[in-house]
C-alpha positions as CSV (number, residue, x, y, z in Angstrom):
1,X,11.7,-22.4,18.9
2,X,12.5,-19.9,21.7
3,X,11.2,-16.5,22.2
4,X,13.1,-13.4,21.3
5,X,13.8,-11.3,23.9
6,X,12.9,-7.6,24.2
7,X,16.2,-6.9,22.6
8,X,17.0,-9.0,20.1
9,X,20.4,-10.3,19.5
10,X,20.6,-11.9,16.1
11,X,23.5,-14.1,16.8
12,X,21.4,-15.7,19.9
13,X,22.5,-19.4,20.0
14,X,19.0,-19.8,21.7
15,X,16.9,-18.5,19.0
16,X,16.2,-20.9,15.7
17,X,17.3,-19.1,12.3
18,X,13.5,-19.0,11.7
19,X,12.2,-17.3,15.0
20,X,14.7,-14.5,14.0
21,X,13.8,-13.9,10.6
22,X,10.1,-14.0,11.8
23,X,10.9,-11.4,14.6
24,X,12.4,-9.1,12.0
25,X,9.6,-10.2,9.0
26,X,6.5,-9.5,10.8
27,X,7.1,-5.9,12.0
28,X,8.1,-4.5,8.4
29,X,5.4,-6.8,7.0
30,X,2.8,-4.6,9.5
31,X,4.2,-1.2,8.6
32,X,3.6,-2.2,5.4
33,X,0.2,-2.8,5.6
34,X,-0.4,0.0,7.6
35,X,1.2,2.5,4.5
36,X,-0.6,0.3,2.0
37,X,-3.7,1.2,3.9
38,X,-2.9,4.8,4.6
39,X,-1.9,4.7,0.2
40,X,-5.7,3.2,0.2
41,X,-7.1,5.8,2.2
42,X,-5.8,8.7,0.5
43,X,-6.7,7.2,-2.8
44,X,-10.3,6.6,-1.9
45,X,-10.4,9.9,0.0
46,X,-9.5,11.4,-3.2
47,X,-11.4,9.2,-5.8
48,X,-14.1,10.8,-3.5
49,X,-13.6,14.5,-5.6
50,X,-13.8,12.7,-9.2
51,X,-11.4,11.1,-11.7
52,X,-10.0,14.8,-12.4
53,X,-8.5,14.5,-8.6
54,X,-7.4,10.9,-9.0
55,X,-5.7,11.9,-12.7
56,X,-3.6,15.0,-10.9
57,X,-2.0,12.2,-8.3
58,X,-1.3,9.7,-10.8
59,X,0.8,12.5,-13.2
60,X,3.2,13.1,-10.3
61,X,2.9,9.5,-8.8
62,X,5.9,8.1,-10.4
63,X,8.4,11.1,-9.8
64,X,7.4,11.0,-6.3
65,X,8.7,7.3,-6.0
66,X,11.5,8.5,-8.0
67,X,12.3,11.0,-5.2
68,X,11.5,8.3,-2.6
69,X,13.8,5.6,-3.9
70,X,16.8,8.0,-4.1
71,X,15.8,8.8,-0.4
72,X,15.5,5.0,0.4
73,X,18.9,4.7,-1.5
74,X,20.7,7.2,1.0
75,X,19.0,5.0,3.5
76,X,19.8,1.9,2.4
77,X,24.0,2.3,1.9
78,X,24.4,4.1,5.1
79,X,21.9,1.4,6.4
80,X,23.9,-1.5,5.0
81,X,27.3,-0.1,6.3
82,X,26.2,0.5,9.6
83,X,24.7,-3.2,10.1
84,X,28.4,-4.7,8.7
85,X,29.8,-2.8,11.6
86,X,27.1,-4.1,14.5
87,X,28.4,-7.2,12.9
88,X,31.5,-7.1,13.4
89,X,31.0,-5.6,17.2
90,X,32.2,-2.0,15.7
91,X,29.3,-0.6,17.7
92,X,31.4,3.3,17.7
93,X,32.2,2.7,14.0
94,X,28.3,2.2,13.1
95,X,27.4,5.1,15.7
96,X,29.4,7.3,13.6
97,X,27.6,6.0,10.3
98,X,24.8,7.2,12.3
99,X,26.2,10.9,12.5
100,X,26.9,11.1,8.8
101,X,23.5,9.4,7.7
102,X,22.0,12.1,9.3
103,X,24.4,15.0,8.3
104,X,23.8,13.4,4.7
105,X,20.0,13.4,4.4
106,X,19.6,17.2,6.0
107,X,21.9,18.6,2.7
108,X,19.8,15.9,-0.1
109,X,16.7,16.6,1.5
110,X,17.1,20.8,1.2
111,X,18.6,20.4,-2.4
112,X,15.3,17.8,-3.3
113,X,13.3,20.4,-2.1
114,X,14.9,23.1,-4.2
115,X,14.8,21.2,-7.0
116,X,11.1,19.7,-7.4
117,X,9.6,22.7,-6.4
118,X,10.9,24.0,-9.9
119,X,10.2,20.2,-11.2
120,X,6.1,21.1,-10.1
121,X,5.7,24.0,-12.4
122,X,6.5,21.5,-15.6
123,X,5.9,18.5,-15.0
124,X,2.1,18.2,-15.7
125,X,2.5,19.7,-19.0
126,X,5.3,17.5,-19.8
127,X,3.2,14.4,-19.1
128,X,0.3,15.4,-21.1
129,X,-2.2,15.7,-18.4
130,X,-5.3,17.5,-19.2
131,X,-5.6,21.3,-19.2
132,X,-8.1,21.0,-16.0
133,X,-5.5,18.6,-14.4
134,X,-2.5,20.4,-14.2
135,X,-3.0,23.4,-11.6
136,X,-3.8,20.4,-9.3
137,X,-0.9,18.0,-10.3
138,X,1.6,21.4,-9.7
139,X,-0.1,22.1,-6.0
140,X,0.5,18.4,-5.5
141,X,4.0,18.5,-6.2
142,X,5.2,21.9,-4.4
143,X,3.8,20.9,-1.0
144,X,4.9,17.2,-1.0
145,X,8.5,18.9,-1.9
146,X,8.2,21.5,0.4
147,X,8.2,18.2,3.4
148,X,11.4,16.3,1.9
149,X,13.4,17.5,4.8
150,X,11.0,15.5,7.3
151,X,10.6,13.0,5.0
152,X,14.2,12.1,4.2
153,X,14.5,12.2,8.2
154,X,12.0,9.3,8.8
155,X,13.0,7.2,6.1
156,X,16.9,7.3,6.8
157,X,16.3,7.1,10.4
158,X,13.4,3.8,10.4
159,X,15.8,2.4,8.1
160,X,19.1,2.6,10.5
161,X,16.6,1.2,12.7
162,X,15.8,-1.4,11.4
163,X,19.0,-2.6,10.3
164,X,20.0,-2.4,13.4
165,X,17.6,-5.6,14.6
166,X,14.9,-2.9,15.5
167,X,11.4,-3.1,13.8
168,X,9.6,-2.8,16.4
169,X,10.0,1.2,17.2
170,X,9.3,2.1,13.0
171,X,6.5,0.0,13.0
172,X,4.9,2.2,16.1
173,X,5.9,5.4,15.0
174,X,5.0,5.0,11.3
175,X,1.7,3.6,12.4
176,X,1.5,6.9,14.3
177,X,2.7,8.7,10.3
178,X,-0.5,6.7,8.8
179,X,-3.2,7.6,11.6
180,X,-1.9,11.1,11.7
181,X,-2.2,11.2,7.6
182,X,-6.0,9.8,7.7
183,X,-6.7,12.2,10.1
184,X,-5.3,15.4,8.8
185,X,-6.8,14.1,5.7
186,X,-9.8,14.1,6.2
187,X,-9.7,17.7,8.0
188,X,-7.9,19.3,4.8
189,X,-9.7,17.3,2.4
190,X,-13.2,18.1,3.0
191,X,-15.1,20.8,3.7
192,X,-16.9,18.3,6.5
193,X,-16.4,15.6,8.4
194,X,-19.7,13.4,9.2
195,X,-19.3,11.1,12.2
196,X,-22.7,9.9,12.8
197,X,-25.2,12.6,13.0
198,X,-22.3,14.9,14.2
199,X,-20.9,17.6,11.2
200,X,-17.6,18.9,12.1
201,X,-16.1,21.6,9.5
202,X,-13.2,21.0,7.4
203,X,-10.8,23.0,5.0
204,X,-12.3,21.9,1.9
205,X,-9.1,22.1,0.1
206,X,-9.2,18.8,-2.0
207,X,-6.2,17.5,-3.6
208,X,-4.2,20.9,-2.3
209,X,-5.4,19.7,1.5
210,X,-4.2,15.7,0.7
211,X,-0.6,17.3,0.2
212,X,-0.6,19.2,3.2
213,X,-2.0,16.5,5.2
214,X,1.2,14.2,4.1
215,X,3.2,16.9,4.8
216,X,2.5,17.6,8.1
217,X,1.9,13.9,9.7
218,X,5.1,13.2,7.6
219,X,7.3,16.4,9.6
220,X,5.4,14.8,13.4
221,X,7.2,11.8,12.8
222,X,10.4,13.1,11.6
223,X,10.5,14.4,15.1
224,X,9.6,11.1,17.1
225,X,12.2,9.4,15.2
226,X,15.0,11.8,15.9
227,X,13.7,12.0,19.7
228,X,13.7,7.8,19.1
229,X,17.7,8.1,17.8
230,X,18.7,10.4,20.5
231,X,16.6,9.5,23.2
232,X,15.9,5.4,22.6
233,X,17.1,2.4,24.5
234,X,19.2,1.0,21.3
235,X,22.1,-0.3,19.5
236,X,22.4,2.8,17.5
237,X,21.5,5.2,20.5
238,X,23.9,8.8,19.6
239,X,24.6,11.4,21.9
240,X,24.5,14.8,20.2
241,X,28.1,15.9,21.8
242,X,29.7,14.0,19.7
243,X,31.8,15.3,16.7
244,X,29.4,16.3,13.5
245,X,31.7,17.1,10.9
246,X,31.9,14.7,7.4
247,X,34.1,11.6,7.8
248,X,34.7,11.0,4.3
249,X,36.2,7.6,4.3
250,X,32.1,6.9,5.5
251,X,31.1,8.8,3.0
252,X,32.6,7.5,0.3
253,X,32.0,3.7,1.6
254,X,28.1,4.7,1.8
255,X,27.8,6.0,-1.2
256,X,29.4,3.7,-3.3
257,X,26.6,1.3,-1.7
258,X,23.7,3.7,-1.9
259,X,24.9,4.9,-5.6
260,X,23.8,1.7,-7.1
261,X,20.7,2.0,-5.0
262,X,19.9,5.2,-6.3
263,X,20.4,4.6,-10.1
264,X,18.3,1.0,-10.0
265,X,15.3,3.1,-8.1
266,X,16.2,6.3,-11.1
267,X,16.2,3.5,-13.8
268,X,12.2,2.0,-12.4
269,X,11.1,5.4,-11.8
270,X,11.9,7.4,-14.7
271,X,10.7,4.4,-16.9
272,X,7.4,4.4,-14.7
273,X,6.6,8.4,-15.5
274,X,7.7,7.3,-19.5
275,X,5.0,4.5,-19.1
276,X,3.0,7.0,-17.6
277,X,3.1,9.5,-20.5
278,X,2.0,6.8,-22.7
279,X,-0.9,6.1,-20.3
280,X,-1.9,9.6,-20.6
281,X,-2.6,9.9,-24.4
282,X,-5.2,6.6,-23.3
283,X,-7.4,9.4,-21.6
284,X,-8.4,10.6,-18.2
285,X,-10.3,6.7,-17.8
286,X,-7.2,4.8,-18.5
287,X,-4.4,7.0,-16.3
288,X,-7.2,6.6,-13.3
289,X,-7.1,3.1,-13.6
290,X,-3.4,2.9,-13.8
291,X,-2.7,4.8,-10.9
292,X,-5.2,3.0,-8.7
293,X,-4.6,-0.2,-10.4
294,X,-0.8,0.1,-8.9
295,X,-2.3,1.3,-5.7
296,X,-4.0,-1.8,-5.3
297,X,-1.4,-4.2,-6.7
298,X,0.9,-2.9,-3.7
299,X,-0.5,-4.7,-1.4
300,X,0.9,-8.0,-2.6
301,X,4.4,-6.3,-1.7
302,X,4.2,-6.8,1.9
303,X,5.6,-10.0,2.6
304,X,8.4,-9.7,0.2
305,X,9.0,-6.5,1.3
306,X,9.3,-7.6,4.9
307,X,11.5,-10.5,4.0
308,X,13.8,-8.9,1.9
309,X,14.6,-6.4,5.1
310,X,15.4,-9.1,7.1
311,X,17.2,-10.9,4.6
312,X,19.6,-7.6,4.1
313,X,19.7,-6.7,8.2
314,X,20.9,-10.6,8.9
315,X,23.6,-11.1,5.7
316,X,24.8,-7.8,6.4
317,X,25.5,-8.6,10.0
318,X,26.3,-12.0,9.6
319,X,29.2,-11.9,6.8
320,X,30.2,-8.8,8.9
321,X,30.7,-11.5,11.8
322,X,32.6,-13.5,8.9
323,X,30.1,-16.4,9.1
324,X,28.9,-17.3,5.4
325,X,27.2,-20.5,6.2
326,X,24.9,-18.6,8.8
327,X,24.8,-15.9,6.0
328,X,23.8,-18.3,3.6
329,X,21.1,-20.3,5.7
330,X,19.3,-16.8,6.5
331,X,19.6,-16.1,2.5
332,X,17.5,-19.1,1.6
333,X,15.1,-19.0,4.3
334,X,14.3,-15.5,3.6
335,X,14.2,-16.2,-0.3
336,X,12.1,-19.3,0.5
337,X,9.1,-17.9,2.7
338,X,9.1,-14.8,1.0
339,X,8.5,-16.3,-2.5
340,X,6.2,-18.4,-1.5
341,X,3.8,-15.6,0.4
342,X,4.1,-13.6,-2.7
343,X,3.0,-16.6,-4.6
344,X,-0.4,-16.9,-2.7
345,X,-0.7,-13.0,-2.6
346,X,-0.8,-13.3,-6.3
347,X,-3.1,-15.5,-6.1
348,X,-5.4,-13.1,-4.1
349,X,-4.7,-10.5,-6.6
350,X,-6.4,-11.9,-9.1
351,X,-9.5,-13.3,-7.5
352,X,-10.0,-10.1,-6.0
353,X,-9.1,-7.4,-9.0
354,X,-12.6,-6.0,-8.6
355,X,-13.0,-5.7,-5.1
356,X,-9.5,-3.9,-4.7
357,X,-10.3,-1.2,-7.2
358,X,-13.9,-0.7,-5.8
359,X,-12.4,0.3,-2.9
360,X,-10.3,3.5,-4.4
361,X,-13.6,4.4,-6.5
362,X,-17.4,3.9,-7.5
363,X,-16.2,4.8,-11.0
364,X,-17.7,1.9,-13.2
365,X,-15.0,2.1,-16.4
366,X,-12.2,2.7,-14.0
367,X,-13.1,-0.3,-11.6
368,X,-13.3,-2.5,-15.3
369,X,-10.5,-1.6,-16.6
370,X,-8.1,-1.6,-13.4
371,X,-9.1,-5.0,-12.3
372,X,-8.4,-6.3,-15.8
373,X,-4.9,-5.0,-15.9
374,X,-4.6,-6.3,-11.9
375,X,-4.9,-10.1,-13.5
376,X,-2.4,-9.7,-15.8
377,X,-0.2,-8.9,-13.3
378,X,-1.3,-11.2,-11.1
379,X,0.5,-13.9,-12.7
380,X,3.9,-12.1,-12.9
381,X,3.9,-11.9,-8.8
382,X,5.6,-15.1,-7.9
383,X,8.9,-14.0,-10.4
384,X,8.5,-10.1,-8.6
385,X,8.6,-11.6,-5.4
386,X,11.9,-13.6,-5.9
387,X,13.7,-10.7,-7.4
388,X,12.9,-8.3,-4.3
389,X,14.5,-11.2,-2.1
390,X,17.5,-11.7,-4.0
391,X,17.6,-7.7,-4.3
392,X,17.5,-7.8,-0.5
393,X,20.1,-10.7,0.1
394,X,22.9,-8.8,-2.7
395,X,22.4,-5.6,-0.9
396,X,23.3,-7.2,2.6
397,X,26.0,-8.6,0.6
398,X,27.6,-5.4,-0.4
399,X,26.1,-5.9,-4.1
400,X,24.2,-3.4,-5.1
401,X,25.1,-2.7,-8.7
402,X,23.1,-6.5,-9.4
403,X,19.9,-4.8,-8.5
404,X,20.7,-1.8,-10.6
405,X,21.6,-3.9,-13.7
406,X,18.9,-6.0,-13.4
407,X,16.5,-3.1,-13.5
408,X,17.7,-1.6,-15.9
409,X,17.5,-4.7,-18.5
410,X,14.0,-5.2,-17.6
411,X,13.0,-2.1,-17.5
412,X,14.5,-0.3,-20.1
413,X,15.3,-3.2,-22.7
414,X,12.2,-4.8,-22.6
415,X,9.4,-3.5,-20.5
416,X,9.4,-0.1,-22.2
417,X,9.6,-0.9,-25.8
418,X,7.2,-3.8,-25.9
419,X,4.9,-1.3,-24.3
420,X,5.1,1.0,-26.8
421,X,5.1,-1.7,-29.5
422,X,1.6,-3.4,-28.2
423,X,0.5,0.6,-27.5
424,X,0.9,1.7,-31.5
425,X,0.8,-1.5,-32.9
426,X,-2.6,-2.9,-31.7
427,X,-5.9,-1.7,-29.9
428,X,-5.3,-3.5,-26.3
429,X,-4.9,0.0,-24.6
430,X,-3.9,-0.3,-21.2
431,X,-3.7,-4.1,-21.2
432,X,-0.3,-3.9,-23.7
433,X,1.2,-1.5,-20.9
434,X,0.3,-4.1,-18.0
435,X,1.5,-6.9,-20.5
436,X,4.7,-5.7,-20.6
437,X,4.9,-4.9,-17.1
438,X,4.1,-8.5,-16.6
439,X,7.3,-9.7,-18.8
440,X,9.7,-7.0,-17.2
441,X,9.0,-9.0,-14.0
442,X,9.2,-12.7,-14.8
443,X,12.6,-11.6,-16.8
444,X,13.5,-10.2,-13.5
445,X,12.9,-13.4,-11.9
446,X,15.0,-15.2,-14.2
447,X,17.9,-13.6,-13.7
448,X,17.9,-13.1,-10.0
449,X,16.9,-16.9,-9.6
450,X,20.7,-17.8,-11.7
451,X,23.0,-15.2,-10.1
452,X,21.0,-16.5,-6.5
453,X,22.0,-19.9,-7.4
454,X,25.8,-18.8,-8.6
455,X,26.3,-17.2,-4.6
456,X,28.5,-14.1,-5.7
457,X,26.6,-12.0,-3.6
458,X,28.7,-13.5,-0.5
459,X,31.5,-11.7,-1.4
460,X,30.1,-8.6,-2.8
461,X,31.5,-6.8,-0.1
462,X,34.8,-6.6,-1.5
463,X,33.6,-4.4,-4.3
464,X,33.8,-1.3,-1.9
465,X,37.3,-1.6,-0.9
């Protein structure tokens, strides 16, 4: 196999299908490791102030996931339409997807804020945290919405850029987002930092200073990327004389992509804060060990995560070129390697429960309890892993309401009634939840392994016109 180049041109006759999914893999799969770690960090950093701390993250975990996805959704449909038009060698025509990506996210991102910062002041109570939990949980909230803007910014823009056949230049700058949050963290967190015999002062602020350290390193790389976007040797590279006003035709073409996007990540995430309510009349103990317990399991997302990016980048460009049957050969590879590293990160997951959850928290119950939920999962990871290919090869088809569907059978037909069933109808506690998180995922495997196999994803493009 040859070497890429610096620039990589995905239709390189040079270049084996493999090196080119491998030169687009590796650098998602290492950005996300570095935000699984920096998720570790602030997790342990905060399991440092008690299981009070740890309990006020985990209410408002879920809806911030929910607010992320519809972020990654914008991404994802403006994402998707400008890689059909690299494709297709409309390099103007995905410069001005660009433009209205950007245009997009800076009107969501002000009305997000707007609207969680009211969401803050009701959510905890809505959950059922503890009385002691909620000031925190509300603090939480306001100052992670108070950063959407930023944060809508540099997931839209590493997302365009990545689409584009550039990983490299998100994996730098969000490494620089993860050092940046560890940092500030530690700063706000504490009221001092010990390096050695050296004592530096901190804030003190606890789980008030964690927000604001997400918040800030979050807004620093907001502004790389847009200096990236303007400034950058690229595909997508857009001068800022050029017109700025809505093109609707884009618009419309993005969002009937991105739509989809948004209701499959709405359908995961409002079912994850209903299992999360249920968690919460288990006790301060059992919503600890949830919340960590997902921390940890997150990890075995990185190499499916990082093959289903490259899996949507390279059907995207390559059925907007017109060529199924190099469409169909990235398809397959990507669903190939990427189910099999899940596999063996499964695997890992359950020799290691223990070891994972020691490292968010010295808290003997919680550690018990986590790492026994961790190996129920563990065998559900090879059927996850397949479904977030085939989720990544459908969306670089054009066929995002699959996804959506499929969610929203697992989720809300099975996963959250058999949790409630094993929850009131015997004395397995967290392990029912975790059970039935377990089927959701294996059902989700089914299905995406027989509409895979039946290839309508190659022409879900002609769903948007």
């Amino acid at each position: 196999m040859g070497l890429p180049k610096k620039h990589l041109d995905l239709f390189d006759p040079t270049l084996s299908p493999g090196t080119i999914i491998w030169a687009l893999a590796w650098p998602t799969i290492v950005e996300q490791i570095l935000q699984v770690t920096v998720t570790f960090a602030d997790s342990a950093m905060v399991g440092a102030l008690g299981e009070q701390a740890t309990a006020a993250i985990s209410v408002t975990s879920s809806t911030i996931w929910l607010v992320n996805g519809w972020m990654n959704a914008l991404a994802l449909g403006f994402g998707v339409l400008m890689a059909r038009y690299l494709g297709a060698g409309k390099q103007d025509r995905a410069k001005l997807v660009v433009r209205q990506a950007l245009l997009t996210a800076l009107g969501f991102g002000l009305f997000l804020s707007l609207l969680f910062i009211q969401v803050a002041r009701l959510l905890p109570s809505w959950i059922g945290a503890e009385e002691a939990v909620r000031p925190l949980s509300q603090q939480y909230l306001t100052i992670i919405a108070i950063g959407y803007i930023p944060n809508i910014l540099m997931i839209t823009i590493s997302t365009l850029l990545r689409l584009s056949g550039d990983t490299k230049r998100p994996l730098y700058l969000n490494a620089f987002n993860n050092v940046a949050n560890i940092l500030c963290n530690l700063f706000f967190i504490f009221p001092s930092i010990r390096i050695g015999a050296l004592a530096l002062p901190g804030l003190g602020l606890g789980v008030k200073g964690a927000a604001m350290a997400t918040t800030l390193a979050c807004t620093l790389t907001a502004i790389l990327l847009v200096l990236v976007l303007f400034k950058g040797d690229h595909k997508i590279r857009i001068p800022l004389k050029e017109r700025w006003s809505f093109d609707m035709s884009i618009q419309k073409q993005a969002l009937r992509l991105g739509i989809p996007i948004a209701l499959e990540r709405s359908t995961l995430s409002f079912g994850q804060i209903a299992l999360t309510k249920m968690v919460g009349t288990l006790g301060t103990t059992a919503l600890a060990a949830h919340f960590l317990a997902i921390s940890a399991e997150s990890i075995t997302y990185l190499p499916a995560s990082g093959f289903s990016t490259a899996a949507t980048t390279l059907v995207a460009q390559s059925l907007g070129r017109e060529d199924k049957p190099l469409a169909k050969r990235y398809a397959n590879l990507c669903v190939l390697w990427g189910t099999l590293m899940m596999s063996f990160m499964g695997l890992l997951l359950y020799l290691f429960a223990p070891y994972l959850m020691a490292l968010f928290t010295r808290v003997g119950p919680v550690i018990a309890l986590g790492s026994r939920v961790l190996r129920i999962e563990a065998f559900a990871q090879p059927a996850f892993g397949l479904s977030i290919l085939v989720f990544g090869v459908m969306r670089g088809g054009g066929d995002t309401k699959g996804p959506f569907l499929i969610s929203l059978a697992g989720m809300w037909l099975l996963r959250l009634p058999l949790a409630f069933l094993l929850l009131t109808l015997t004395r397995v506690g967290l392990a029912g939840i975790w059970i039935a998180m377990m089927s959701d995922l294996m059902l989700r495997g089914a299905i995406c392994m027989y509409r895979y196999r039946r290839g309508t994803w190659i022409s879900g493009w002609k769903q948007l016109h």
